[in-house]
TORMAR-298854 format. One record per atom (N, C-alpha, C): z, x, y. Coordinates in steps of 0.001 Angstrom, whole numbers, padded with zeros to 6 digits, always signed. Example, Ala and Ser with C-alpha at 12.3 -4.5 7.8 and 13.67 -1.06 7.14 Angstrom:
2
+007800+013190-005690;+007800+012300-004500;+007800+013200-003300;+007080+012850-002250;+007140+013670-001060;+007870+012900+000030;
! end
This chain:
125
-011188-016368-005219;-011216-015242-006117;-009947-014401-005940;-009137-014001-007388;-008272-013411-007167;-008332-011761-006641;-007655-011587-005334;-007707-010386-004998;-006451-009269-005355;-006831-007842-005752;-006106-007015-006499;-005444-006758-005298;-003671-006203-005523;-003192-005235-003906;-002407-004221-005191;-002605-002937-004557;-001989-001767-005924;-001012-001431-004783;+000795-001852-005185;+002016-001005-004665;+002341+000132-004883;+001928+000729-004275;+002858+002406-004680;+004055+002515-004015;+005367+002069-004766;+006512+002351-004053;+007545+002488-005574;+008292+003657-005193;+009312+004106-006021;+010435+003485-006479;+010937+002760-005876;+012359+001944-005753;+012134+000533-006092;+012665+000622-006987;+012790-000698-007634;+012687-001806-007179;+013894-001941-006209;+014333-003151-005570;+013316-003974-004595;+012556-002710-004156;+011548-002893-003237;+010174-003364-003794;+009893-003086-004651;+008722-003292-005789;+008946-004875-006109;+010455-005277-005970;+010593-006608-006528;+010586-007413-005960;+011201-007082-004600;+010679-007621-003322;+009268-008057-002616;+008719-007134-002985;+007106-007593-002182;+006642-008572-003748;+006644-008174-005278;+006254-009462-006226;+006715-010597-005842;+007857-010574-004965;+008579-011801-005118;+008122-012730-003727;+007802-011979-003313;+006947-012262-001484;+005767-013362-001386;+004950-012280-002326;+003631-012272-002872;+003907-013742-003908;+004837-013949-004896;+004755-015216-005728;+004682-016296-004628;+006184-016275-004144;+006225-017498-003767;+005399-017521-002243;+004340-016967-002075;+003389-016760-000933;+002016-017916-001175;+001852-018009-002683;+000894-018942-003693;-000431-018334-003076;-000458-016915-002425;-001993-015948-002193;-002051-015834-003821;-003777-016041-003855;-004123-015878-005160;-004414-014210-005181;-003170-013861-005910;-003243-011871-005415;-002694-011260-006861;-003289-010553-007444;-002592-009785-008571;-002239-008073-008225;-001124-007890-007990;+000053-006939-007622;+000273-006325-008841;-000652-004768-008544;-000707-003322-009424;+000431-002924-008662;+001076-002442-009668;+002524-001627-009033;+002112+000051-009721;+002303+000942-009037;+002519+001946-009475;+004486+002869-008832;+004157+003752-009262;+005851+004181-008839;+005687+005581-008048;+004570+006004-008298;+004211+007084-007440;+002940+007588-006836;+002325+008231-006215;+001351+008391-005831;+000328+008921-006864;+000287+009395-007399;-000268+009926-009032;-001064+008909-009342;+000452+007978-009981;-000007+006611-010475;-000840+005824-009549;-000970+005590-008314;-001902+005106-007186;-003066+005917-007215;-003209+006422-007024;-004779+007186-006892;-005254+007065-008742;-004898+006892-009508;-005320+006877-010987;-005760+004775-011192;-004983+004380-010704;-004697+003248-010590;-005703+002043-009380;-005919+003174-008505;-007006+002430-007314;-008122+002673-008001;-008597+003440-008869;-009853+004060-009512;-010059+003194-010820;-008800+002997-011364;-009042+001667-012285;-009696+000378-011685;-008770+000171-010517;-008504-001324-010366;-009579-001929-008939;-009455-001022-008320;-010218-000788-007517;-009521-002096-006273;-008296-002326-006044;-007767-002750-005076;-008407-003208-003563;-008092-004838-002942;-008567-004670-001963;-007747-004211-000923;-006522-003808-001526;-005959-003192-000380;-004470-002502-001069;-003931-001537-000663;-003046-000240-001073;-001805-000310+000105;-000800-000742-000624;+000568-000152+000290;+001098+001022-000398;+001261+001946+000703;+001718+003300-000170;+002651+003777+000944;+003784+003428-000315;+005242+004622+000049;+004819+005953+000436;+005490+006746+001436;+005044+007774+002384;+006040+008587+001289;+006912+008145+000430;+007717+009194+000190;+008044+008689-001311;+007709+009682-002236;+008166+009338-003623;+007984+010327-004836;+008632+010230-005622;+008442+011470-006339;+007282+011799-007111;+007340+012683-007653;+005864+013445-008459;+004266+014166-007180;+004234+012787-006607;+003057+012732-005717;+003453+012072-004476;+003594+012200-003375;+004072+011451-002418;+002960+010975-001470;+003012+009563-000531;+002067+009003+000041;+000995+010260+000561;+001839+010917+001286;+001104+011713+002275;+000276+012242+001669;+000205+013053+000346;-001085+013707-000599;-001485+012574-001255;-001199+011367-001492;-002211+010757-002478;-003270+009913-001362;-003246+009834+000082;-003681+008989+000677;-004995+009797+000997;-004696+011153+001555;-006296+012155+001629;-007289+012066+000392;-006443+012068-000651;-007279+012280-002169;-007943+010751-002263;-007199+009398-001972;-007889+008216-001817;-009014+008178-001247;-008973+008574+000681;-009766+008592+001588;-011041+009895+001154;-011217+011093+000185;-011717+011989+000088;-012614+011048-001178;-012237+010327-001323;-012809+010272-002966;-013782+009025-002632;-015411+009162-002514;-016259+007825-002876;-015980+006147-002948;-015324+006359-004162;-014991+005199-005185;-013531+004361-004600;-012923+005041-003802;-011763+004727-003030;-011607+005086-001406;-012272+005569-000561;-012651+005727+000500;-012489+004465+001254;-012610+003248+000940;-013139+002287+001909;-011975+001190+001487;-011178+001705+000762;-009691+000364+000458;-008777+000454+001350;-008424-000474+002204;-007737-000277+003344;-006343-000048+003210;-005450+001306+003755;-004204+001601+003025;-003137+001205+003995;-001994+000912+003704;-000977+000374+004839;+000380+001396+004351;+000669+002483+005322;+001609+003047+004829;+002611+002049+005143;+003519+001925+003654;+004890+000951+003612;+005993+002249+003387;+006813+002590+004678;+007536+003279+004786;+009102+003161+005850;+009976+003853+005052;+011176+003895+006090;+011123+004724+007432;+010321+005423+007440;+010044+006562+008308;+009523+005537+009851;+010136+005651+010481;+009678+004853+011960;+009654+005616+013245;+009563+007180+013164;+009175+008082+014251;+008012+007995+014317;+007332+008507+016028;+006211+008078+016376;+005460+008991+015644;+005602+010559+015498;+004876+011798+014730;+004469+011226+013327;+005550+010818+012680;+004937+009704+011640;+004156+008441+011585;+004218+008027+012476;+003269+006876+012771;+001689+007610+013242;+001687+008786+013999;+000673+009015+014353;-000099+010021+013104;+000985+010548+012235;+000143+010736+010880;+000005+010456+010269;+000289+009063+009979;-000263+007853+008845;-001862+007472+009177;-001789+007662+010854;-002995+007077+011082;-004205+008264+010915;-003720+009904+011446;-004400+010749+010547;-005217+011055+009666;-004172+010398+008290;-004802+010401+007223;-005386+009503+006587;-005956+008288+007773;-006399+007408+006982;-006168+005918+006249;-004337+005821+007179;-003871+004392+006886;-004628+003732+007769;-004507+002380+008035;-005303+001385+008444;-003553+000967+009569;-002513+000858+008967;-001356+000460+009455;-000339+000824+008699;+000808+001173+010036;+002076+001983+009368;+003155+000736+009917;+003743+000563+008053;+004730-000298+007980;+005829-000154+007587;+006928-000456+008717;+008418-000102+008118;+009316-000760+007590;+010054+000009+006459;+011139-000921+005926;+012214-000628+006940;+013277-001383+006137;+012943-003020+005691;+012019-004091+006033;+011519-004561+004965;+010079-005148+005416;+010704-006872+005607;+010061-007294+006663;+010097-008960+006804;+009070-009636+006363;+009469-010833+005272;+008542-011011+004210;+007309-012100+004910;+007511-012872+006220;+006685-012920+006966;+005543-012304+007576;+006193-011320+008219;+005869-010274+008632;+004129-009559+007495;+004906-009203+006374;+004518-008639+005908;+003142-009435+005250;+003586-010908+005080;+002184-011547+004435;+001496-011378+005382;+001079-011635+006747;+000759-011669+008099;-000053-010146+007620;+000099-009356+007584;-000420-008055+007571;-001237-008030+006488;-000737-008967+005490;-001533-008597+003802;-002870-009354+004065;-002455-010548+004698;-003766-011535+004927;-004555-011002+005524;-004145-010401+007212;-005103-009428+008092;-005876-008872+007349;-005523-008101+006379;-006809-007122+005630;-007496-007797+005008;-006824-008887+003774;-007597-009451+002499;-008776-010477+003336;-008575-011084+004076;-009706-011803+004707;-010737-011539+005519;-010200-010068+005769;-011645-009582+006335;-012687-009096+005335;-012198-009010+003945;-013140-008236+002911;-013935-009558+002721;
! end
């Protein structure tokens, strides 16, 4: 069964990067992109994702407020979130986990790496 993952990340290049991860990965996964946190929390409520990478930093809405409003909200409470961020201080690492990430991930991302982490979650659902 195909499983949903909703990207919230701003930057292009990076957005094209994890589709491109994710293709030639042949996980049967359909990749919601949003560009900001707004769009993620509007977008997990659509789609209802089994799992959320969210940029810590982006315009309109940034990780850090859309991840409480995820974790606060019923209907999105229980989707496991992986902050995907440049930020690699420990104060940041220890407030990703705060608010409710599951795991804090830094760019530049290794596309190994990173399936390794996507699978961890999707197979435990």
């Amino acid at each position: 069964m195909t499983k949903v993952i909703l990207l919230a990340e701003d930057d292009e290049d990076n957005r094209d990067l994890v589709q491109f991860v994710l293709m030639r990965s042949k996980m049967d996964i359909k990749l919601v992109l949003a560009e900001n946190g707004q769009e993620a929390v509007e977008l997990a409520k659509k789609h209802a994702p089994s799992l959320i990478l969210m940029d810590m930093q982006m315009p309109v809405m940034d990780g850090w407020t859309a991840v409480p409003i995820l974790k606060a909200d019923e209907q999105t409470k229980d989707i496991p979130v992986i902050a995907f961020t440049a930020q690699t201080k420990s104060e940041d690492r220890a407030r990703t986990q705060e608010i409710g990430c599951v795991e804090h991930y830094t760019k530049p991302m290794d596309p190994e790496e990173l399936l390794a982490l996507i699978q961890k979650y999707l197979n435990e659902g």
